[in-house]
C-alpha positions in Angstrom: 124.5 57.8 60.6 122.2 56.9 63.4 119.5 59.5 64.3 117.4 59.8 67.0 115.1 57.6 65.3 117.5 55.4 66.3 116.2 55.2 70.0 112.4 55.2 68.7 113.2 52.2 66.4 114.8 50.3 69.3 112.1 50.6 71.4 110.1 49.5 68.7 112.4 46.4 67.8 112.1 45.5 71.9 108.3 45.4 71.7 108.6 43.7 69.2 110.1 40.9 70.7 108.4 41.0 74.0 105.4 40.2 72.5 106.5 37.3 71.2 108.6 36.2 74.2 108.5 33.8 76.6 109.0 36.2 79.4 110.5 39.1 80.6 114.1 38.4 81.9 114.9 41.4 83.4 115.5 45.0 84.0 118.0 47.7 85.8 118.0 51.4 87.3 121.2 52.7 88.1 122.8 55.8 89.5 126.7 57.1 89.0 128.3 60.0 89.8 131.8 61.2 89.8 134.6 63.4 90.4 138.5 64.4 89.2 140.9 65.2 92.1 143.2 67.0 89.4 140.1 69.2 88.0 137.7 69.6 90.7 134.9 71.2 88.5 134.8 68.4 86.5 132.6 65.8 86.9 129.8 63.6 85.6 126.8 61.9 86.4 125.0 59.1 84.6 121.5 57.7 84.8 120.5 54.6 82.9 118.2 51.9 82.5 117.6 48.9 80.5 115.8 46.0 79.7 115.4 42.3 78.5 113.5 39.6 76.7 113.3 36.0 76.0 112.6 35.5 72.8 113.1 32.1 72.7 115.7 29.0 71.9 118.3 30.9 73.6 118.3 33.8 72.3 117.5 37.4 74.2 116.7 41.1 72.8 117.8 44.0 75.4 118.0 47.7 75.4 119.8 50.7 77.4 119.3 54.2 77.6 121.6 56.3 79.2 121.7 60.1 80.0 125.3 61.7 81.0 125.3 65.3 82.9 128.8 66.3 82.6 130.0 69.1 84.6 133.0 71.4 83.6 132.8 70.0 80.3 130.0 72.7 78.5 127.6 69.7 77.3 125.5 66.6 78.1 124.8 63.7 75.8 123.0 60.5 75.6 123.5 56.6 74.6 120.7 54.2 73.6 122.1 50.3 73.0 120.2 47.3 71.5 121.7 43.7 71.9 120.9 40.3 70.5 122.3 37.6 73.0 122.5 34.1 72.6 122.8 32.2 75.9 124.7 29.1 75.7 124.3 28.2 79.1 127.0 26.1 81.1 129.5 26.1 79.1 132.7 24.4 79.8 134.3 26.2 83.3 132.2 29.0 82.4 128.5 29.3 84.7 125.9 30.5 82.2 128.0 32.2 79.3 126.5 34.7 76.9 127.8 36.0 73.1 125.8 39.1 72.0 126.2 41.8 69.6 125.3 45.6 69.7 124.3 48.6 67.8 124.0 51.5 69.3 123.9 55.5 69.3 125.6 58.2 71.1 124.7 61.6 71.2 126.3 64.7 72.6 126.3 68.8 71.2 128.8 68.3 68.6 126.5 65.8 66.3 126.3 61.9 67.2 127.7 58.7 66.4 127.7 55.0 65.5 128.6 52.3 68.3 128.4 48.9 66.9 130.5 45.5 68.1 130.7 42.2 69.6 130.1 41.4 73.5 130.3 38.1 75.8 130.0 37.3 79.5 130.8 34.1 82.2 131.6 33.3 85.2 134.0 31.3 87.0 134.1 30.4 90.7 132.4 33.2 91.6 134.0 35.6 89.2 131.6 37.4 86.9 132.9 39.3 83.9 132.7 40.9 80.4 133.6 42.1 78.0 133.6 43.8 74.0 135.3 45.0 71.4 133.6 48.4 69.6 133.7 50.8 66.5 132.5 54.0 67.3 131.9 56.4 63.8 130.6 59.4 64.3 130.8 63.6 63.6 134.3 63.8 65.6 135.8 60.6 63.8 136.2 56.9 64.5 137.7 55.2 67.3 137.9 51.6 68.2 136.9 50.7 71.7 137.6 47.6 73.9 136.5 47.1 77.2 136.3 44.7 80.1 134.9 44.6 83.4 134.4 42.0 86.7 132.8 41.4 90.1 133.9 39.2 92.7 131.4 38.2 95.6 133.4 38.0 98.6 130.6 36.9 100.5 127.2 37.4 99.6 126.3 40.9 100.5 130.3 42.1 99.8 131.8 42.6 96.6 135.0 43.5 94.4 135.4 45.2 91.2 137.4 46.1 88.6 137.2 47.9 85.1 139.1 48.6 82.2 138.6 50.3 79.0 140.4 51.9 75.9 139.7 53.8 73.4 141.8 54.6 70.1 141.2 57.4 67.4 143.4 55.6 64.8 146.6 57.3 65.8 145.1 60.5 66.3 144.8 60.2 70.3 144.7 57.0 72.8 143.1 57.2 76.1 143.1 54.5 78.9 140.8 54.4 81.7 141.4 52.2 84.6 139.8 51.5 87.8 139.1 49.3 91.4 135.9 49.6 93.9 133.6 47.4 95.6 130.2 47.7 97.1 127.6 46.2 99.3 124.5 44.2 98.1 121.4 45.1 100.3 118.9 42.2 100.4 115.7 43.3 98.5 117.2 46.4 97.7 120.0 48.5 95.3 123.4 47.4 95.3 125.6 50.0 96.7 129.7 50.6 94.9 132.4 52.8 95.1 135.4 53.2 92.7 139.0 55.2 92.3 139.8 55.0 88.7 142.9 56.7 87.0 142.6 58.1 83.0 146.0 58.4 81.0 145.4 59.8 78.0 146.7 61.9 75.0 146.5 65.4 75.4 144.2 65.1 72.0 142.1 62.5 73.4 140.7 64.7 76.7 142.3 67.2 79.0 145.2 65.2 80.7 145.7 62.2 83.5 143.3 62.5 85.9 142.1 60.3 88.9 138.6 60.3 89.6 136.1 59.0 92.5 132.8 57.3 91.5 130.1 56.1 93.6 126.9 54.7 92.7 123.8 52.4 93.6 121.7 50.1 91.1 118.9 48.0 91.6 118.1 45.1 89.3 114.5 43.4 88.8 112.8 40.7 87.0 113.6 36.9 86.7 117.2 37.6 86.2 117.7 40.7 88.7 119.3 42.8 86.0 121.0 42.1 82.3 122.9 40.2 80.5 125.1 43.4 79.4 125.8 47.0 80.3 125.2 49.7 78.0 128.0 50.8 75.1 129.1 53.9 74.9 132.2 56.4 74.3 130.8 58.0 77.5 132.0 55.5 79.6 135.5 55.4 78.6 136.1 59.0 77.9 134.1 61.4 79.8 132.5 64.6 78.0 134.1 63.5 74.8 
C-alpha cells in the first residue's frame, strides 16, 4: 500500500529528473468547484497542481497533487500522481502524440489506495484528447477505472469539452459519470470553463443519479503552457468516495 511517503518519494523521483533534464516543460494551477441539483448540500471543490520535465530522448517525468473539499459528504482527501511519458511526436494523423504510465495515491478518512495504469494523448484537426485505463486497490476494495476526455478550439480564445469516466468495483457497484462545457481562453492569463455533467450510478457505488454544475479556471506555464496529463484519481470519477 502506498503511504504518504508516497508523495515525498515522488517529489523526490521529480527532482531527480529535473536535475538531469533538459528543461522544464511545464506546469499547471487549477481551480474546480461544483454542485448537485438533486442534493444541494453536496458539493466539492478541488485544487491541484502539477509539473514536468524533459529528461531527455523523448521521454518526460511529471507530477500532480491534488486536494478535494467535499461538502455534504463528512471528509476531504487527497491524490498525488507520478507519470513517465514518452513523446512520439507527429505521429501518423495524430499532432504530437504521448504514451505514459502512472502510479499514484489517493487518500481520504477511511484509509488510502493504489492508482496505477496506462495513459496516451493526440490531437487531430484541432481536437485534443485523452485518455487511460486504471486499477485503483485500496482499504474500500478495488475498482478498475477508465476515462477519457477532449477539447475542441472553436476559435482561439473559445472552446468545447467533453468528459467521460467509469468506474467498476468488480460487480459490487458501477458508477458512470458524464459530462459537456466549454470555456474561454484569456490571452496571458487562466483559461476560464464551465460544465453540466450527469452521474448514474449504483446505489452501492454513491448516493444516487445526480446532475451536477462545475466551473473552473486554470492557468498553464512553462515551455509547454501546462502538461502532458491530468492527475488520476477515484476523486474525479466518484465524488467523496
Amino acid at each position: 500500500m502506498i503511504t504518504r511517503a508516497f508523495t515525498a518519494a515522488a517529489f523526490g523521483i521529480v527532482a531527480a529528473g529535473a536535475a538531469q533534464a533538459q528543461g522544464f516543460a511545464g506546469g499547471t494551477l487549477s481551480v474546480e468547484t461544483s454542485a448537485f441539483f438533486e442534493e444541494a448540500d453536496i458539493g466539492y471543490t478541488t485544487y491541484s497542481g502539477g509539473l514536468q520535465f524533459d529528461v531527455g530522448a523523448g521521454f518526460g517525468l511529471a507530477l500532480d497533487l491534488a486536494s478535494y473539499g467535499f461538502s455534504g459528504f463528512g471528509s476531504d482527501g487527497t491524490n498525488a500522481t507520478l507519470h513517465a511519458i514518452y513523446d512520439f511526436g507527429p505521429l501518423m494523423a495524430f499532432g504530437d502524440a504521448r504514451f505514459g504510465a502512472f502510479i499514484g495515491r489517493d487518500g481520504y478518512e477511511d484509509g488510502d489506495a493504489e492508482i496505477f495504469g496506462i495513459e496516451g494523448a493526440g490531437e487531430v484537426y484541432g481536437l485534443r484528447a485523452e485518455g487511460y485505463l486504471a486499477r485503483h486497490d485500496g482499504d474500500l476494495g478495488d475498482t478498475n477505472l477508465a476515462g477519457v476526455s477532449a477539447l475542441y478550439d472553436i476559435t482561439p480564445q473559445i472552446f468545447a469539452t467533453g468528459d467521460f469516466g467509469v468506474a467498476d468495483g468488480e460487480g459490487n457497484a458501477e458508477l458512470m459519470r458524464v459530462a459537456l462545457g466549454g470555456g474561454y481562453r484569456i490571452d496571458g492569463g487562466p483559461r476560464l470553463w464551465g460544465e453540466l455533467g450527469r452521474i448514474e450510478a449504483e446505489e452501492d457505488a454513491f448516493s444516487g443519479d445526480e446532475t451536477y454544475l462545475a466551473i473552473g479556471a486554470e492557468i498553464g506555464f512553462g515551455p509547454m503552457s501546462g502538461t502532458s496529463f491530468d492527475s488520476r484519481s477515484l476523486f474525479d470519477i466518484v465524488p467523496g468516495l
